[in-house]
C-alpha positions in Angstrom: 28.5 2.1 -16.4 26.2 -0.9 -16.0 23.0 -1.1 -13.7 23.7 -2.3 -10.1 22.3 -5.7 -9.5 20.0 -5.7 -6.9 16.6 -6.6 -8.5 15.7 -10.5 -10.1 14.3 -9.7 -13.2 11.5 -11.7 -15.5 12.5 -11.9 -19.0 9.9 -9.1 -20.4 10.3 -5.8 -21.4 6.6 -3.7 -21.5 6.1 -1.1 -23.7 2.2 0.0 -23.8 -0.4 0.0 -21.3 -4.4 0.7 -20.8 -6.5 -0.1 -18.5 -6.1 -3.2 -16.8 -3.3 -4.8 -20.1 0.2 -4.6 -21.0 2.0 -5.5 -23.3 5.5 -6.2 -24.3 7.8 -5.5 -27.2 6.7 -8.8 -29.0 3.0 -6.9 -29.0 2.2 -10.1 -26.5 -1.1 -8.7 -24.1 -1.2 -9.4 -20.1 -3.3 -9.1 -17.8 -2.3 -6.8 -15.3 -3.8 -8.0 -11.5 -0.3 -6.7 -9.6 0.1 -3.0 -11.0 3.6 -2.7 -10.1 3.1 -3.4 -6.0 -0.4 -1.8 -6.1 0.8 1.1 -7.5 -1.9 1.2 -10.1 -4.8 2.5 -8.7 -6.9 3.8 -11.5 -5.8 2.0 -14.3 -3.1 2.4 -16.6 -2.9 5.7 -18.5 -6.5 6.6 -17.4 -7.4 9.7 -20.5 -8.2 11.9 -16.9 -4.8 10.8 -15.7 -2.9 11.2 -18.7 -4.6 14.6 -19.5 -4.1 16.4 -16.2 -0.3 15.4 -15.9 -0.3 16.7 -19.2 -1.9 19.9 -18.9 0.3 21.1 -15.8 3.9 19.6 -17.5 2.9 22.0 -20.3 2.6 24.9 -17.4 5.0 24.2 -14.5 6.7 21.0 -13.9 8.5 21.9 -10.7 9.5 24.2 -8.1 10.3 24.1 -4.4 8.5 24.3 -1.5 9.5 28.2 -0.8 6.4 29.4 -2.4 2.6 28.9 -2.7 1.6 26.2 -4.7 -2.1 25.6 -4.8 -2.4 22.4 -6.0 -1.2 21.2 -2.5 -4.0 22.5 -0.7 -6.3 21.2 -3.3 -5.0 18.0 -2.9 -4.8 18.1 0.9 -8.8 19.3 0.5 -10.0 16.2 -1.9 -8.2 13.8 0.2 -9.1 14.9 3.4 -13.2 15.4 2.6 -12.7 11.3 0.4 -11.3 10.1 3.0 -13.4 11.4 6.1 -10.2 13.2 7.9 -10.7 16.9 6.9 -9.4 18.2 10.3 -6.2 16.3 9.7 -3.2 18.4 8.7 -0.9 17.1 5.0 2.4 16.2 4.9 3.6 15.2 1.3 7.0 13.6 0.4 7.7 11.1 -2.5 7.5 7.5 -1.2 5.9 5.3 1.8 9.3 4.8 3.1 9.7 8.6 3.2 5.8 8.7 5.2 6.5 6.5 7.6 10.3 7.7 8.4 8.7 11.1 8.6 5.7 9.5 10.9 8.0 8.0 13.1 10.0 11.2 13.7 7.2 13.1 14.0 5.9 10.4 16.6 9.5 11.0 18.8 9.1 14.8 18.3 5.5 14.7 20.3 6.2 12.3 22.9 10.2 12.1 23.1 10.2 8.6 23.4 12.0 6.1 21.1 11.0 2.5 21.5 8.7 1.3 18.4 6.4 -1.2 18.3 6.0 -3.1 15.2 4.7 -6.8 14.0 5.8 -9.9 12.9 5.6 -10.1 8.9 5.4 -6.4 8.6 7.0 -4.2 6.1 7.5 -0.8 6.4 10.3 0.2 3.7 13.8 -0.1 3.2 15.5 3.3 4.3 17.2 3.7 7.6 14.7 3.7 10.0 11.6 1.8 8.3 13.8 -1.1 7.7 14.6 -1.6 11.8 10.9 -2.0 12.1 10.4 -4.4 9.4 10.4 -8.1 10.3 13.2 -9.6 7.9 16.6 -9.2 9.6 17.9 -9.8 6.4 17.4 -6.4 5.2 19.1 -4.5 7.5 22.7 -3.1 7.5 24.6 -3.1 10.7 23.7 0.7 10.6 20.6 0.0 10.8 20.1 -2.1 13.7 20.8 0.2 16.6 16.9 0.8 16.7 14.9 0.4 19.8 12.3 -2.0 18.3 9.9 -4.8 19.8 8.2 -7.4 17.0 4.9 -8.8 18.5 2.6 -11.3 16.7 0.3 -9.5 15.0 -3.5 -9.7 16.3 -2.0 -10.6 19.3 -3.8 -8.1 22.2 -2.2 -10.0 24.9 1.1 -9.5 23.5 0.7 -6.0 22.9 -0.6 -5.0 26.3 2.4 -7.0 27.7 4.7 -4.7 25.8 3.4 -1.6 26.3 4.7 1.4 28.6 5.5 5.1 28.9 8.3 4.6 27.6 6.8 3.1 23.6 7.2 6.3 21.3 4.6 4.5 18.6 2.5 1.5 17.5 3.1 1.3 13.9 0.4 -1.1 11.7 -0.4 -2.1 8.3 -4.7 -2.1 8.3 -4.2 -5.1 6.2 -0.3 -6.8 5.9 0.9 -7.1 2.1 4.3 -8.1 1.3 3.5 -10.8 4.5 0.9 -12.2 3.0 -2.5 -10.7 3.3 -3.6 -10.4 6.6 -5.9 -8.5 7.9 -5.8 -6.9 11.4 -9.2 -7.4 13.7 -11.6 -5.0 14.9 -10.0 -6.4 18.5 -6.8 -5.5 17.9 -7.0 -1.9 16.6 -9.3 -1.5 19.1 -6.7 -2.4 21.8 -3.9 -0.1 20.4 -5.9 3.0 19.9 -6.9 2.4 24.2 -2.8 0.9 25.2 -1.7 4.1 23.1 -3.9 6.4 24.6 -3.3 4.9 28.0 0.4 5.3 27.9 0.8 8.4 25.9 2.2 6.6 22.2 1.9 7.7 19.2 -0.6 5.0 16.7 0.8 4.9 13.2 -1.5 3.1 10.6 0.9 2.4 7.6 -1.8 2.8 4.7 0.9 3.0 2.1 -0.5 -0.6 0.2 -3.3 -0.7 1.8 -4.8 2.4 1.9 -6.1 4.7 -0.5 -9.3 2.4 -1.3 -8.1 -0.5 -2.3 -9.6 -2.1 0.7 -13.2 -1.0 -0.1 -12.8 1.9 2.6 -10.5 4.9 2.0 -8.0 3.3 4.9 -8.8 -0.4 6.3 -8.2 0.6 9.5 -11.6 2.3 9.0 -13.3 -1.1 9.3 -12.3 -0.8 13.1 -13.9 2.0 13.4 -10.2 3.7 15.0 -9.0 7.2 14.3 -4.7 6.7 14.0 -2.7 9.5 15.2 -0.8 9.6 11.8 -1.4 7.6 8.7 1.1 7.1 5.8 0.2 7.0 2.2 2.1 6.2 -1.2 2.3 3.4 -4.1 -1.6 4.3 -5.5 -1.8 7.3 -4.3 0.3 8.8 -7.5 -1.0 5.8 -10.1 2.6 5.8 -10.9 3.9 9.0 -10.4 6.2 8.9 -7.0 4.3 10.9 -3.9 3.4 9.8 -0.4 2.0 11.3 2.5 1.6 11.8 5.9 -2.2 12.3 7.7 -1.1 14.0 10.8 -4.1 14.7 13.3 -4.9 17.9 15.3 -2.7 17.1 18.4 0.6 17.0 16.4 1.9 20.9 16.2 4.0 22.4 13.1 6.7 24.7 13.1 9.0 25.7 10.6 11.6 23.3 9.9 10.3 20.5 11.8 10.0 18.1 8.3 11.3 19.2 5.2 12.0 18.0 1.1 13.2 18.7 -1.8 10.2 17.2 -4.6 7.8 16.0 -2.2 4.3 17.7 -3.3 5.7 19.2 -6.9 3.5 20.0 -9.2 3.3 17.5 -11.4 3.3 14.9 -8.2 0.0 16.9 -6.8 -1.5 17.0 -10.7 -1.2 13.5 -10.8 -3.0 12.5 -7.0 -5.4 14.9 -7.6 -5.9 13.0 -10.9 -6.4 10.1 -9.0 -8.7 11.5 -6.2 -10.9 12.6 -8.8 -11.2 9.1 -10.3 -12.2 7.2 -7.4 -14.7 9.7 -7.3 -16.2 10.0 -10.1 -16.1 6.1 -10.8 -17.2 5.0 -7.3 -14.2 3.3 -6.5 -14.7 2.1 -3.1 -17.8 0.4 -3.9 -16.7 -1.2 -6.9 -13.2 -2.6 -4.8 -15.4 -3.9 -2.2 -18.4 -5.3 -4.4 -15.9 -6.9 -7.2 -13.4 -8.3 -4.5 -16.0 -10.1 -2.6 -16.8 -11.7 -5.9 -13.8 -12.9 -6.5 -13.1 -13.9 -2.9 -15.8 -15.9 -2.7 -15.3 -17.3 -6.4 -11.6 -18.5 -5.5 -12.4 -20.4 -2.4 -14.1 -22.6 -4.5 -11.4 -23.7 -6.6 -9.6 -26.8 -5.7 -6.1 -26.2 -4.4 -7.0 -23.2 -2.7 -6.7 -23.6 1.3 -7.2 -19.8 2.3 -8.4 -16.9 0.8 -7.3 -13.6 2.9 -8.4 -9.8 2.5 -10.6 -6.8 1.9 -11.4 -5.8 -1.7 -9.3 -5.6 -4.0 -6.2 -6.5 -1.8 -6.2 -10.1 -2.1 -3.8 -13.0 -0.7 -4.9 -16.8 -2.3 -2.9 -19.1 -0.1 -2.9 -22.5 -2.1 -1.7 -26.3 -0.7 1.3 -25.9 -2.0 4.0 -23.7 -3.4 2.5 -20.6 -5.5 5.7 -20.8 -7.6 4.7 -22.7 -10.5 1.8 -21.7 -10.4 2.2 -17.9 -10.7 5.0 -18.7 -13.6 2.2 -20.2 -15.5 -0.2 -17.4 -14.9 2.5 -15.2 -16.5 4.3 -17.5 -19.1 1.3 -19.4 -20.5 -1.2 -17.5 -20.1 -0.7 -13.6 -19.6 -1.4 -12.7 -16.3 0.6 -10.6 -13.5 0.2 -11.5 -9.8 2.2 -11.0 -7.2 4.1 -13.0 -4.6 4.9 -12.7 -1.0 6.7 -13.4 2.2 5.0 -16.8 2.8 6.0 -19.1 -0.9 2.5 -20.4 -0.3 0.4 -16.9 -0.7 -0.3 -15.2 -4.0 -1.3 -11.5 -4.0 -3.8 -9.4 -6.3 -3.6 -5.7 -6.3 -5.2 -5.0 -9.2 -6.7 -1.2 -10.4 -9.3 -0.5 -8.5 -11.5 -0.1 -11.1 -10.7 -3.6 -13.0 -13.3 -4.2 -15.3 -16.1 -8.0 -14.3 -15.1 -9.1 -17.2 -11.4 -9.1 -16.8 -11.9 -10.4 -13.2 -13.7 -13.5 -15.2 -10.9 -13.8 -16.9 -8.2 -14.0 -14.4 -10.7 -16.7 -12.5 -11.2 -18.6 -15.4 -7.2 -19.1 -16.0 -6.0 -19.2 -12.8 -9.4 -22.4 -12.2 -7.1 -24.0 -15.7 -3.6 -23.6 -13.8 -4.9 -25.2 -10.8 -5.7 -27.9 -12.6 -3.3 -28.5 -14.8 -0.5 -27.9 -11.4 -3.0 -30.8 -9.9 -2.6 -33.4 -13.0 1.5 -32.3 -12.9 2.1 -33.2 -9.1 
């Protein structure tokens, strides 16, 4: 049996990791400002990380949800009193996909609608329903298409009170788009949709799953807004690695047995390791060093020649350059040892690094990526 081919792969195999590096089987180091899709949150193999997974493996490992398993309510308690929604209610499952598929049915079960909202750019996951209501056609099966979806331009208030109704189920968001490109939704717009939802009885779904979890130097960006979502989804560094997601599910929305359900979501090692990770930002001050360190390097890459936009909130980053980020983010990697990320617009890099990403490793990614620029200048 051979792997099926669905993923283009760089030529690298990595073996180690700490902290902010990698490095690959030739013992070559990297610096690491992508963590897998902002899935790093804390660092790679953080001692409290790496202890606590260890400690409960050694105990219990898994079992279902048929019987008590503490650790979810001390998760539930941690995230709720870091992130300022203690009277929210927990739902955990094992990927964002899995939140927002279980947001969106949860969102039909309230108000019994089914038209969805969603934005142009957006991404929202690749299983059945959370690939209808993300913008690239491309991705969807026939299957999948039968969804009653509208795409508006996002930060576009005029177009969103145009296309609201009673009969809109929910108004799905991402605080801050990634995989589009880094943009960052205004105080305006949320603003609208929390009053167009309340107004006409829809559900508002902020899709925190790469942009949540204090990377953007809040616990959720929409928290800039100052809005309170009906439902909020949560993954990638919510586990540092370890697969677990989540649902934020506000007062309004009632439970009943049966209504959700899964097999691993909130096991115990998933719950070990976001507790793990709560305790982290905690203790290291996390959302003030994401939101002090990435206006640093914001405002250090706009000076860089070549650079025609820089986009985002800490450390969720988008460097749009005056030309294609292609060769230069194949040099970042290939000559000189650093991860970035790509996206939907071949002009935008992305940073997600760990949110706690050490100044002088920040000086170091500047300090390359100020040499590529150049050296892409002399090339062209």
């Amino acid at each position: 049996m051979k792997l099926f081919d669905v993923y283009p792969l760089f030529d690298l195999e990595l073996v180690r990791a700490q902290g902010s590096y990698v490095w690959d089987k030739a013992g070559r180091r990297y610096l690491d400002l992508y963590g897998g899709h902002a899935v790093i949150s804390i660092g790679h193999t953080h001692p409290h990380y790496v202890q606590k997974i260890t400690e409960q493996l050694g105990r219990l490992a898994f079992y279902s949800n048929s019987i008590l398993n503490p650790l979810q309510d001390e998760l539930a308690e941690k995230l709720g009193r870091l992130s300022g929604h203690n009277d929210f209610s927990l739902f955990l499952i094992n990927s964002g996909a899995e939140a927002n598929e279980n947001a969106l049915k949860l969102a039909s079960f309230h108000n019994r609608c089914t038209k969805v909202i969603a934005f142009k750019r957006g991404f929202h996951g690749r299983t059945a329903g959370t690939v209808a209501i993300t913008d690239n056609p491309s991705l969807c099966a026939p299957i999948n298409s039968q969804q009653h979806v509208q795409f508006l331009p996002y930060n576009d208030v005029a177009a969103l009170e145009q296309a609201m109704s009673e009969e809109v189920c929910a108004v799905i968001i991402e605080g801050i788009q990634g995989l589009g490109g880094i943009y960052v939704g205004t105080d305006e717009f949320w603003q609208a949709a929390r009053q167009l939802c309340d107004r006409f009885g829809a559900v508002l779904i902020s899709d925190s799953v790469q942009c949540g979890y204090a990377r953007s130097g809040k616990f959720f960006s929409h928290q800039f807004s100052g809005v309170e979502p009906d439902l909020i989804t949560t993954a990638k560094g919510m586990g540092n690695g370890f697969p677990i997601g989540s649902v934020l599910i506000h007062p309004k929305f009632q439970a009943k047995h049966g209504l959700l359900g899964t097999t691993f979501g909130g096991n115990h090692l998933a719950c070990a390791a976001a507790i793990a990770v709560l305790d982290v930002i905690e203790q290291e001050n996390l959302l003030v060093h994401a939101e002090l360190l990435g206006n640093y390097l914001m405002a250090k890459l706009r000076q860089i020649e070549g650079v025609r936009e820089v986009r985002g909130r800490g450390l969720m980053i988008g460097i749009e350059l005056e030309s294609e980020a292609k060769p230069v983010r194949d040099a970042l990697l290939f000559q000189h040892g650093v991860f970035v990320g790509s996206s939907s617009d071949k002009n935008t890099i992305r940073l997600l690094p760990a949110l706690n990403l050490p100044c002088e490793a920040a000086q170091e990614f500047l300090e390359k990526f100020a040499l590529v620029m150049s050296e892409v200048a002399v090339a062209t």
